[in-house]
C-alpha positions in Angstrom: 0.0 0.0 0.0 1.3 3.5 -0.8 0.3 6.5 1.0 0.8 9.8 -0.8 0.6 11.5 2.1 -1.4 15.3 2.3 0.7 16.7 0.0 -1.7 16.1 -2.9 0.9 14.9 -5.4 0.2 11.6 -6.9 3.9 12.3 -8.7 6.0 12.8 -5.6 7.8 10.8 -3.2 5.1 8.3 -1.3 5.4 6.4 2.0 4.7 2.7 1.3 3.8 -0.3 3.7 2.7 -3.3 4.1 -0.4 -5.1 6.5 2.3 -7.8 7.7 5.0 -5.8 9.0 4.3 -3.6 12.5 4.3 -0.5 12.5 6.1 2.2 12.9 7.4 3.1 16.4 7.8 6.6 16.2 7.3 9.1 13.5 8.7 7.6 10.2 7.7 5.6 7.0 8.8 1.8 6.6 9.6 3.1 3.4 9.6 5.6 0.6 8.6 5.6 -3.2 10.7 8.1 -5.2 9.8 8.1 -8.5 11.4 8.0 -11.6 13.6 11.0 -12.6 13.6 12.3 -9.2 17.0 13.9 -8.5 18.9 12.5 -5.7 20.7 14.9 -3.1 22.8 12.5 -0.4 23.9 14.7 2.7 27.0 13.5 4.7 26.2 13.4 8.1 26.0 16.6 9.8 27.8 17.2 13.2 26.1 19.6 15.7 28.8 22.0 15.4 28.3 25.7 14.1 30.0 27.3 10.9 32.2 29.3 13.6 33.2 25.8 15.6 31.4 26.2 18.5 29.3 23.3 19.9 26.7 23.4 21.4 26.5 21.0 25.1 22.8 19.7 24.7 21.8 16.8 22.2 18.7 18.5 21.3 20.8 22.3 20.5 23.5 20.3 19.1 20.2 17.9 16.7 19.0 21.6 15.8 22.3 22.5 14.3 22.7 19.3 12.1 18.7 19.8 11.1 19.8 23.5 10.2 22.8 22.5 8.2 20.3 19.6 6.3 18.2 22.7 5.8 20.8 24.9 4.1 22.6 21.9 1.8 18.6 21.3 0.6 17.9 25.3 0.1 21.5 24.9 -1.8 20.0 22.0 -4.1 16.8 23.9 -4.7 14.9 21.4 -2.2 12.8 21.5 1.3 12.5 19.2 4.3 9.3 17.4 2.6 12.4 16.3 0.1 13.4 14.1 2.5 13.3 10.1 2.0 15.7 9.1 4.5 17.0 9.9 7.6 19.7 8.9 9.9 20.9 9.8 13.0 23.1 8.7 15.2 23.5 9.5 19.5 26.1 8.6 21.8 23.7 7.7 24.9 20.1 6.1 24.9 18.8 8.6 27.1 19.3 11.3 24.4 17.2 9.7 21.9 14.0 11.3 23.2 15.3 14.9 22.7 16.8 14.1 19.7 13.4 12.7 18.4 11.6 15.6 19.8 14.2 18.1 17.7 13.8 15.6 14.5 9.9 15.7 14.8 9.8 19.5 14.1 11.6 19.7 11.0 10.1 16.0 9.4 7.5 16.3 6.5 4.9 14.4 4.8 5.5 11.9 3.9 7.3 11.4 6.9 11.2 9.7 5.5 12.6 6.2 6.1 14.4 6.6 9.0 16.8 5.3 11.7 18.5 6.0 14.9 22.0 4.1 16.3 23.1 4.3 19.3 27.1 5.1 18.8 30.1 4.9 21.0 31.3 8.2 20.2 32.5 10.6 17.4 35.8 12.1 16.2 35.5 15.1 19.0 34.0 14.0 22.7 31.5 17.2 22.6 29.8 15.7 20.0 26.4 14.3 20.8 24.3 13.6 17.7 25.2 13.4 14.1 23.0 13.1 11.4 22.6 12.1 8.0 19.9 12.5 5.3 18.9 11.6 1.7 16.5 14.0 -0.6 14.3 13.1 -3.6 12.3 15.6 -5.6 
């Protein structure tokens, strides 16, 4: 089953399921249709460290800076955060994945993207908390 979402668009991107898998545990789509012709724009992961180096010392300010840098690569490429097919972020503690979901929620779009969340050991620098990657279609 594919779910267009509320966007309207029967030509765009569309969440698909299926009756025998469960369901989502948070807000995400098993999986996303992007069709033919679609340009592709693959974001490395993004850190939650600012264009002047400073880092922020809470996973949810340090999740708004890597959602803010995803922003400006996809206002680079001529795309929005409903461009989004896949998400992945990464935390260095379980208790942070809360404020990191709460962070992700705000900027997710309908259809809502594939998406995962690891629990890491750590990152190239100790201040970082959260790192995040993403994958646009439109």
């Amino acid at each position: 089953m594919t779910d267009r979402g509320d966007t309207g668009r029967t030509d765009g991107n569309a969440a698909v399921s299926a009756a025998s898998i469960r369901a989502p545990f948070g807000n995400y789509s098993p999986a996303i249709l992007v069709p033919s012709g679609a340009r592709m724009l693959f974001c490395s992961g993004q850190l939650g460290v600012r264009a002047d180096d400073t880092t922020p010392e809470t996973v949810a300010a340090q999740a708004e800076v890597c959602f803010e840098n995803i922003g400006a690569l996809l206002a680079e490429a001529g795309m929005r955060f409903a461009d989004i097919v896949r998400l992945a972020g990464f935390v260095t503690r379980r208790e942070d994945m809360a404020a990191y979901m709460a962070v992700r929620d705000r900027y997710i779009a309908t259809p809502q993207p594939a998406s995962t969340l690891v629990i890491v050991s750590g990152f190239t620098r100790p201040e970082f908390l959260v790192e995040v990657e993403a994958v646009a279609a439109a």
